[in-house]
MDAnalysis code that builds the backbone (N, CA, C; Angstrom):
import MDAnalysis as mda
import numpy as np

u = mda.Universe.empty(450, n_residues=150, atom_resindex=np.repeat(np.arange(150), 3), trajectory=True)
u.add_TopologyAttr("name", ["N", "CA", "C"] * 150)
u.add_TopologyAttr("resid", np.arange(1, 151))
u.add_TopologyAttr("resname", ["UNK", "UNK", "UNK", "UNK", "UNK", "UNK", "UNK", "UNK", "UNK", "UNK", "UNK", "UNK", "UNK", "UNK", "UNK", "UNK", "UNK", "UNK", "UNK", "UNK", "UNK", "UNK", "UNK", "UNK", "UNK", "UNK", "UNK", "UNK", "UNK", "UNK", "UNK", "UNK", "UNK", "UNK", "UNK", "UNK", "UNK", "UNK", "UNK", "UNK", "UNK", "UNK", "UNK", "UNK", "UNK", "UNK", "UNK", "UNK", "UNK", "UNK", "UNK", "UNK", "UNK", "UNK", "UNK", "UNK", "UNK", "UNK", "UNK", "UNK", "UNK", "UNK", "UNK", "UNK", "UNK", "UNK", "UNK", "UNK", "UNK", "UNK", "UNK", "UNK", "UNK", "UNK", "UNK", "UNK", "UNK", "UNK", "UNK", "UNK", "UNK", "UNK", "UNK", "UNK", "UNK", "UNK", "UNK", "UNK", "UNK", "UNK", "UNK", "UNK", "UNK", "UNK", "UNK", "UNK", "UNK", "UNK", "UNK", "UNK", "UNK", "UNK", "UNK", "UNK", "UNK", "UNK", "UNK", "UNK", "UNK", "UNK", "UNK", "UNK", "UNK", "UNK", "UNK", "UNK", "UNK", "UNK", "UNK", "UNK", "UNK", "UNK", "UNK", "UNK", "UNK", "UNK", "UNK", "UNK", "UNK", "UNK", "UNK", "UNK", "UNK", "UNK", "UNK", "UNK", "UNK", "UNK", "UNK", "UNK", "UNK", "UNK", "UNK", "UNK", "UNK", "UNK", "UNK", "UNK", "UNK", "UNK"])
u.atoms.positions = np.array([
    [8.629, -3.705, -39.340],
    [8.911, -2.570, -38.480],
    [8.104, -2.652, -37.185],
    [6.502, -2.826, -37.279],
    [6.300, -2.884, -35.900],
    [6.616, -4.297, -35.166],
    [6.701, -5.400, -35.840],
    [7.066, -6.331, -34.884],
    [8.340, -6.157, -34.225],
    [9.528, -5.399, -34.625],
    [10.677, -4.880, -34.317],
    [10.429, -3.591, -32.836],
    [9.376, -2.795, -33.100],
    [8.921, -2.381, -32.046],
    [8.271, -2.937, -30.826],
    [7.409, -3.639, -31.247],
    [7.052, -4.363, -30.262],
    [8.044, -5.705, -29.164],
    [9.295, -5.906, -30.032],
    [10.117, -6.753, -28.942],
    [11.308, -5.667, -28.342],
    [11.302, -4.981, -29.070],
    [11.971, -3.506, -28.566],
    [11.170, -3.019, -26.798],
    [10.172, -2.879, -27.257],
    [9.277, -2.505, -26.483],
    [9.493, -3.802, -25.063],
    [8.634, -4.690, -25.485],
    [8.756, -6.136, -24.519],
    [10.568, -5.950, -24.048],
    [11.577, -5.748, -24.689],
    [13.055, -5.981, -23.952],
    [13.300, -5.420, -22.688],
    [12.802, -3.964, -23.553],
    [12.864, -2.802, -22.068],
    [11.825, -3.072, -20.831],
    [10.810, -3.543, -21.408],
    [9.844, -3.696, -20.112],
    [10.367, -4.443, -19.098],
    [10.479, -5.980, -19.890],
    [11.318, -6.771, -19.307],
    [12.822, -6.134, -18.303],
    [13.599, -5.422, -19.387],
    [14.618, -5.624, -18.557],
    [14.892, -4.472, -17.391],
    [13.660, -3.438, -17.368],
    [13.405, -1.931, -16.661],
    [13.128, -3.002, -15.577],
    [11.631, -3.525, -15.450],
    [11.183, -4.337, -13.937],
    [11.769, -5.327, -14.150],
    [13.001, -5.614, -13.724],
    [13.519, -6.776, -13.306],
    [14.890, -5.993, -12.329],
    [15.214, -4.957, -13.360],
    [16.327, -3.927, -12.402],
    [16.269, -3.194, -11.341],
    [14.377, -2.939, -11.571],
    [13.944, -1.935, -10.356],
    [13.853, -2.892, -9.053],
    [13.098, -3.953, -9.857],
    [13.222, -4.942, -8.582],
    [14.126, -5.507, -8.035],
    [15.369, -5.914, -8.478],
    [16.270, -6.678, -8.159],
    [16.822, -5.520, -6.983],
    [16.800, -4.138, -7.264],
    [18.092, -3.416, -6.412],
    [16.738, -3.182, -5.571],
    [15.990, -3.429, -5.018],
    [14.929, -2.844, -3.921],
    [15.681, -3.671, -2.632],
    [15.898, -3.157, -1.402],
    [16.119, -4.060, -0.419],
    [14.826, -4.421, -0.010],
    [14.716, -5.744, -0.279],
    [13.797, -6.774, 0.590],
    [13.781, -7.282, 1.722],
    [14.115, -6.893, 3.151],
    [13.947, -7.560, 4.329],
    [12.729, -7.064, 5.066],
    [12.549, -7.629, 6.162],
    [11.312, -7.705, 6.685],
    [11.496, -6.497, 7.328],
    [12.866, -5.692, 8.016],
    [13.144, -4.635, 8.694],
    [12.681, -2.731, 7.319],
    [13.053, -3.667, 6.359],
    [12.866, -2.385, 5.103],
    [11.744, -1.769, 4.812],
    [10.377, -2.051, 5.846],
    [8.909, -1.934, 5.559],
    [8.570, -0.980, 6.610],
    [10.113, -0.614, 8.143],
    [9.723, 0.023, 9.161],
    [10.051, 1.758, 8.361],
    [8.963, 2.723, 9.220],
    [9.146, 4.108, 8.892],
    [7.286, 4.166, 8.660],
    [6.966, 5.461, 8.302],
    [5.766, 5.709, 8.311],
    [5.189, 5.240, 6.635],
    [4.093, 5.221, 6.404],
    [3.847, 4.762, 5.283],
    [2.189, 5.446, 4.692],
    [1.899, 5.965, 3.743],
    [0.387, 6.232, 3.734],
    [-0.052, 5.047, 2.965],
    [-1.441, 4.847, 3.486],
    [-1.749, 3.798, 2.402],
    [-3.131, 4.236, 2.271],
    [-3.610, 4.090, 0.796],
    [-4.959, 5.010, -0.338],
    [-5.085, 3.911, -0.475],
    [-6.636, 4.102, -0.096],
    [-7.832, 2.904, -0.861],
    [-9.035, 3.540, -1.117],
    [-9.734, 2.994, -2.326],
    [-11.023, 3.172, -2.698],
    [-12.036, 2.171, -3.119],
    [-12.954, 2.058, -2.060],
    [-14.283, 1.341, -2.466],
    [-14.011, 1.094, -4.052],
    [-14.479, -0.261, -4.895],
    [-15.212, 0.215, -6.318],
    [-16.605, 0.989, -6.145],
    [-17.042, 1.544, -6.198],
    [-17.757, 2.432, -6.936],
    [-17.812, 3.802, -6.188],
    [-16.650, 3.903, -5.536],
    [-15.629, 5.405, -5.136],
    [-16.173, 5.841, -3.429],
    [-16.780, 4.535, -2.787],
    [-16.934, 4.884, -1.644],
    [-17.416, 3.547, -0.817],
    [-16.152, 3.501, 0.146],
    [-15.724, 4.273, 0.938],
    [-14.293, 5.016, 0.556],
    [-13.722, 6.280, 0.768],
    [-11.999, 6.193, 0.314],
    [-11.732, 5.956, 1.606],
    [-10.306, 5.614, 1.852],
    [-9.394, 5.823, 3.059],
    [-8.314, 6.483, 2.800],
    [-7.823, 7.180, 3.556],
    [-6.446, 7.401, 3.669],
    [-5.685, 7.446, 5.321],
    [-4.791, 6.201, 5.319],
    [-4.267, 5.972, 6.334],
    [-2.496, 6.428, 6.716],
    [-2.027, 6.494, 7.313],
    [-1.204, 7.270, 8.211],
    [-0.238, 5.615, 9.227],
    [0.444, 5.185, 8.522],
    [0.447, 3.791, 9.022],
    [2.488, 4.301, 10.021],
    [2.427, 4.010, 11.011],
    [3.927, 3.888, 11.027],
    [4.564, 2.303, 12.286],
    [5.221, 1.547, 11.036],
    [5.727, 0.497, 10.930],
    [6.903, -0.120, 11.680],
    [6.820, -1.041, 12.337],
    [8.008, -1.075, 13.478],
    [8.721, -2.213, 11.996],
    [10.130, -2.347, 13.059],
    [11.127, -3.721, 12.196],
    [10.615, -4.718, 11.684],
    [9.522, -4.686, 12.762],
    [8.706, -6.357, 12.768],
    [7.796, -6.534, 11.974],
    [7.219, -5.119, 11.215],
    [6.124, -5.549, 10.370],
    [4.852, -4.820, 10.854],
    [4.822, -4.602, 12.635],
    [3.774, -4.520, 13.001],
    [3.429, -3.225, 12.996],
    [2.146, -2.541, 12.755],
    [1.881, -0.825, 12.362],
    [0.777, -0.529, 13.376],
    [0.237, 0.346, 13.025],
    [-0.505, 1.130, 13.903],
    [-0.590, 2.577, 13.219],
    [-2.023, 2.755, 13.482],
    [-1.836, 4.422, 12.816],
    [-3.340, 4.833, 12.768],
    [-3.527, 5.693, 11.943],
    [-5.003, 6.291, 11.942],
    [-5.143, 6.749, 10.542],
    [-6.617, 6.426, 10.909],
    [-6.774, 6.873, 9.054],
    [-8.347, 7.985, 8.950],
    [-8.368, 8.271, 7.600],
    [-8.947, 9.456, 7.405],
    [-10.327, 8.691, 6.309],
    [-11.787, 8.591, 6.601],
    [-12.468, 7.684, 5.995],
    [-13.346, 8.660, 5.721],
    [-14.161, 8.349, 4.416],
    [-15.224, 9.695, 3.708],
    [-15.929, 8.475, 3.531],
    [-17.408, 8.533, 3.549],
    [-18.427, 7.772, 2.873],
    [-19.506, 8.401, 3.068],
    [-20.590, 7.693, 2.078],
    [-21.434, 8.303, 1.868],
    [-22.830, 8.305, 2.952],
    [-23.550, 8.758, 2.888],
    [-24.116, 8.694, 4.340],
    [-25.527, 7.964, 4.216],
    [-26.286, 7.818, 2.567],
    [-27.186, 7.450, 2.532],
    [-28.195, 8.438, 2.382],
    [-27.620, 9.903, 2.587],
    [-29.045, 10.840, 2.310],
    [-28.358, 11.965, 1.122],
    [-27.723, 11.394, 0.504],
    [-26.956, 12.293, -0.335],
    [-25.882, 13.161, -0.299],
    [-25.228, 13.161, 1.445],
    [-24.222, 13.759, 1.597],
    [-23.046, 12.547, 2.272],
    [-21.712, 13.020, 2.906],
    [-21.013, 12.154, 2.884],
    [-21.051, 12.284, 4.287],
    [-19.673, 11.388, 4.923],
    [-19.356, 11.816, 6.364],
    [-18.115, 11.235, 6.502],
    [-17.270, 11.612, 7.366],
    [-16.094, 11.682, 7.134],
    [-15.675, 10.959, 9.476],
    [-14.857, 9.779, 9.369],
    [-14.353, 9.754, 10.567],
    [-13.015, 9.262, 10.247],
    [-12.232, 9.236, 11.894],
    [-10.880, 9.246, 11.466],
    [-10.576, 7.932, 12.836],
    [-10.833, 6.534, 12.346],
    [-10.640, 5.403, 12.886],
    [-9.065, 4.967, 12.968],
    [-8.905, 4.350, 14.534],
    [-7.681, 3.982, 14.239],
    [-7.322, 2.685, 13.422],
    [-6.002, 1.983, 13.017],
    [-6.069, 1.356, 12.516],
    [-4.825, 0.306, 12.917],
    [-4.877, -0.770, 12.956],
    [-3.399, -1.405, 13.511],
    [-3.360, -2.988, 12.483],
    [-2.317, -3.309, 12.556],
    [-1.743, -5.010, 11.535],
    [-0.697, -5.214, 11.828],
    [-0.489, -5.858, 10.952],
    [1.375, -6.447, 10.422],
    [1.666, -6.636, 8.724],
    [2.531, -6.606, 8.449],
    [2.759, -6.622, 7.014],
    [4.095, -7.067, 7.195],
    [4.004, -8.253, 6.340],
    [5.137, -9.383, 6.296],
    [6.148, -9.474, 4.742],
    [7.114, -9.270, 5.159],
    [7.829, -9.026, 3.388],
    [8.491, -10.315, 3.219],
    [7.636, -10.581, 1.908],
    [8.426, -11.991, 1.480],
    [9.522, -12.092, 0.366],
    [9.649, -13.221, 0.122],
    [10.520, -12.936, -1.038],
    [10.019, -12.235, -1.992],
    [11.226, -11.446, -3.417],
    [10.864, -11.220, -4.347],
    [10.276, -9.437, -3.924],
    [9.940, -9.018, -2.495],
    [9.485, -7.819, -2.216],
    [7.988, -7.726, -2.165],
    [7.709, -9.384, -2.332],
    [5.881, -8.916, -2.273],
    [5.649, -8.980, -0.695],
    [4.420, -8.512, 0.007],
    [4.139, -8.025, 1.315],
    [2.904, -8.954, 1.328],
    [2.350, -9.762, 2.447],
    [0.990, -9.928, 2.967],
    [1.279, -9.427, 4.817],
    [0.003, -9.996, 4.972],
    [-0.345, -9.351, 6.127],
    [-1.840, -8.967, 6.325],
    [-2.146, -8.278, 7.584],
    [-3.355, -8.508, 8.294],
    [-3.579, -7.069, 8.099],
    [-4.750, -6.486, 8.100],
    [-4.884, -4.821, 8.602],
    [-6.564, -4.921, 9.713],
    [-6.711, -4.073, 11.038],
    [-7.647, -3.884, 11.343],
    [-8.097, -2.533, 11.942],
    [-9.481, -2.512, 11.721],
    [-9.853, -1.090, 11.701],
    [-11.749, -1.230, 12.270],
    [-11.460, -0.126, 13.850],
    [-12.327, -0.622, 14.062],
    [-12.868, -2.019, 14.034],
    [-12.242, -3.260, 14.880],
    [-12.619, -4.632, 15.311],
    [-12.969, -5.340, 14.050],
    [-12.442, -4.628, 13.006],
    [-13.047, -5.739, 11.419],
    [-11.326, -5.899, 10.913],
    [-11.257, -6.886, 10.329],
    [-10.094, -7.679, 9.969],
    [-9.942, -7.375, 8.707],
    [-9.095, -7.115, 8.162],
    [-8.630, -7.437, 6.443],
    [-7.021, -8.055, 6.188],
    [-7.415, -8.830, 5.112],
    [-5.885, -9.648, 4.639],
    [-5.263, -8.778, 3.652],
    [-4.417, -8.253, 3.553],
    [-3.702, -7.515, 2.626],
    [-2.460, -8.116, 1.930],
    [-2.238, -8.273, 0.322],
    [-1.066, -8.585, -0.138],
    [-0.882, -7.816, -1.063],
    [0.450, -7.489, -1.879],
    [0.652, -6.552, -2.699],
    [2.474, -6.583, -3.052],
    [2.615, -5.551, -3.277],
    [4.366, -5.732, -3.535],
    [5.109, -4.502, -3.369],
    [5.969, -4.344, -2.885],
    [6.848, -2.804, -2.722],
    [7.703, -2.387, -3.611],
    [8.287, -1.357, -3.491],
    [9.506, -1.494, -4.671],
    [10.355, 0.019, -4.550],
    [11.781, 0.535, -5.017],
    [12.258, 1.639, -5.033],
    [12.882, 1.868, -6.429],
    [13.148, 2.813, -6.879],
    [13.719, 3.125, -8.081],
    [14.480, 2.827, -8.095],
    [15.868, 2.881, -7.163],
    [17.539, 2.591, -6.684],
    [17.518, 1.454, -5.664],
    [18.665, 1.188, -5.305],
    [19.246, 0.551, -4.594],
    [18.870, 0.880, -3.040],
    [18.028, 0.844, -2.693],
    [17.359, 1.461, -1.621],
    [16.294, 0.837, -1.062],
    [15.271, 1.001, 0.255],
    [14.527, 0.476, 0.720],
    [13.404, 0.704, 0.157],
    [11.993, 0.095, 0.194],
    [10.897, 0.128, -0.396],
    [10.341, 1.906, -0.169],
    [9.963, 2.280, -1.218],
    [8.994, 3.684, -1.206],
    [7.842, 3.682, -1.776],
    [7.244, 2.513, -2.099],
    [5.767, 2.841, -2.948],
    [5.704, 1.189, -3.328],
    [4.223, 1.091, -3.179],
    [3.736, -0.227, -3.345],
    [2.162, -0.435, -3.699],
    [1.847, -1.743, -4.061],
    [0.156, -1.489, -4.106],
    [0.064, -2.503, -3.626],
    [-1.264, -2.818, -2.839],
    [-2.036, -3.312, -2.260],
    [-3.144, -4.409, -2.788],
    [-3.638, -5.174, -2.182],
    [-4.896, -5.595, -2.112],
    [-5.392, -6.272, -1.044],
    [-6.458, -5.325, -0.724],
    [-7.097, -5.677, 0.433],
    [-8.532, -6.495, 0.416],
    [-8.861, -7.542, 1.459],
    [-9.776, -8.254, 1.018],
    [-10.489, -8.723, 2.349],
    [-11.787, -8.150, 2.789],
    [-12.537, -8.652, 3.635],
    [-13.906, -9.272, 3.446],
    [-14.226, -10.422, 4.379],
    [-14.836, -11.447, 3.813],
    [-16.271, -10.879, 3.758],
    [-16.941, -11.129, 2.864],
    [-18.401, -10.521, 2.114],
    [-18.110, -9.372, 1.689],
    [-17.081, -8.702, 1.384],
    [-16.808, -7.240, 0.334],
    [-15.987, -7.741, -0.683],
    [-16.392, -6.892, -1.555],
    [-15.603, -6.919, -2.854],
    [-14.112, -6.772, -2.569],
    [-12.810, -7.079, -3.426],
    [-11.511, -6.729, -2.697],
    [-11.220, -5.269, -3.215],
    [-10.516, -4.530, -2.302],
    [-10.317, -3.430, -2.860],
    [-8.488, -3.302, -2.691],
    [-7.959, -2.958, -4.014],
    [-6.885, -2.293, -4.428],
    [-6.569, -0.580, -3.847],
    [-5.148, -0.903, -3.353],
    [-5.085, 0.870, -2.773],
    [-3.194, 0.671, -3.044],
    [-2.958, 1.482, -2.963],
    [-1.226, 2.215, -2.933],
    [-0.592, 2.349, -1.435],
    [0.588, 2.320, -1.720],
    [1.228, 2.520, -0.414],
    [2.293, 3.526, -0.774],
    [2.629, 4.613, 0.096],
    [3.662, 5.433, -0.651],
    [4.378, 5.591, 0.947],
    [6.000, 5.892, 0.887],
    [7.069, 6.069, 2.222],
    [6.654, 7.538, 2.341],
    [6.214, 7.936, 3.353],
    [6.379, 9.600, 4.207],
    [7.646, 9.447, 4.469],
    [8.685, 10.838, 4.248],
    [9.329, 11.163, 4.743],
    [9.559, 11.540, 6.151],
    [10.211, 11.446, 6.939],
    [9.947, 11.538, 8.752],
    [10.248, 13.337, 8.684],
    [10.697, 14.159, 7.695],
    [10.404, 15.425, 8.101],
    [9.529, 16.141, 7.323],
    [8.551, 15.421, 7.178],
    [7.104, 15.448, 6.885],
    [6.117, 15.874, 7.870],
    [5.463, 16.502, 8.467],
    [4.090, 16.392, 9.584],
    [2.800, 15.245, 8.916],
    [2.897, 14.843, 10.367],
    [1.879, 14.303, 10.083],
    [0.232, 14.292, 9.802],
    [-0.566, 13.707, 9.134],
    [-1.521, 14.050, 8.656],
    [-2.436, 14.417, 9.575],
    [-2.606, 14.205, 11.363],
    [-3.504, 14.226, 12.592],
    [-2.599, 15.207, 13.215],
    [-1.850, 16.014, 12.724],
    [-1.109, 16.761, 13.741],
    [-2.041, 18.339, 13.843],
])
């Protein structure tokens, strides 16, 4: 009985992400529209939350919302701009560049939609050289949404 569950289990997994992925449109144009993207330090600081909006080409620009800690027991909070590109490859996975404040990061990760539709949510990994890499989400803003600096 449970080995019967368990390939039960493995079928659907299998055959759920392979459907979600297959109907996602993958082109390099399917990544334009606004996008938030959440990251957190490991050990919960620095967070970000960025405000990204994405041309055809990949290339973004936006501003983000940064909390860290300050060193005397309280935090501090600035709101840096932020600009890259994010390149969609096959299969729906994304790399690309992100910079913030004159420091560079390489970002790769993968997108994906429930339907037959363009990407709405993705995760990340971001990686700059002498930091640990940090993992964050990407989720689609709706355009009759306000924005987060308004």
């Amino acid at each position: 009985m449970t080995r019967r569950l368990f390939t039960l289990i493995a079928a659907i997994t299998t055959v759920g992400t392979g459907a979600a992925q297959a109907d996602t449109v993958c082109r390099a144009s399917s990544m334009r529209g606004t996008w938030l993207l959440s990251m957190v330090a490991p050990g919960g600081s620095p967070t970000n939350l960025c405000e990204l909006s994405v041309n055809r080409r990949g290339f973004f620009s936006g501003q983000c919302i940064v909390t860290d800690r300050n060193g005397q027991g309280g935090t501090e909070t600035f709101t840096p701009s932020v600009s890259g590109r994010m390149v969609m490859r096959a299969g729906c996975a994304i790399t690309g560049r992100l910079v913030m404040e004159g420091e560079a990061a390489s970002l790769e990760g993968t997108v994906w939609a429930p339907v037959d539709a363009v990407p709405v949510a993705g995760s990340v990994l971001m990686q700059q050289a002498g930091y640990p890499a940090v993992t964050g989400q990407l989720l689609r803003r709706h355009d009759a949404n306000a924005s987060l600096f308004d």
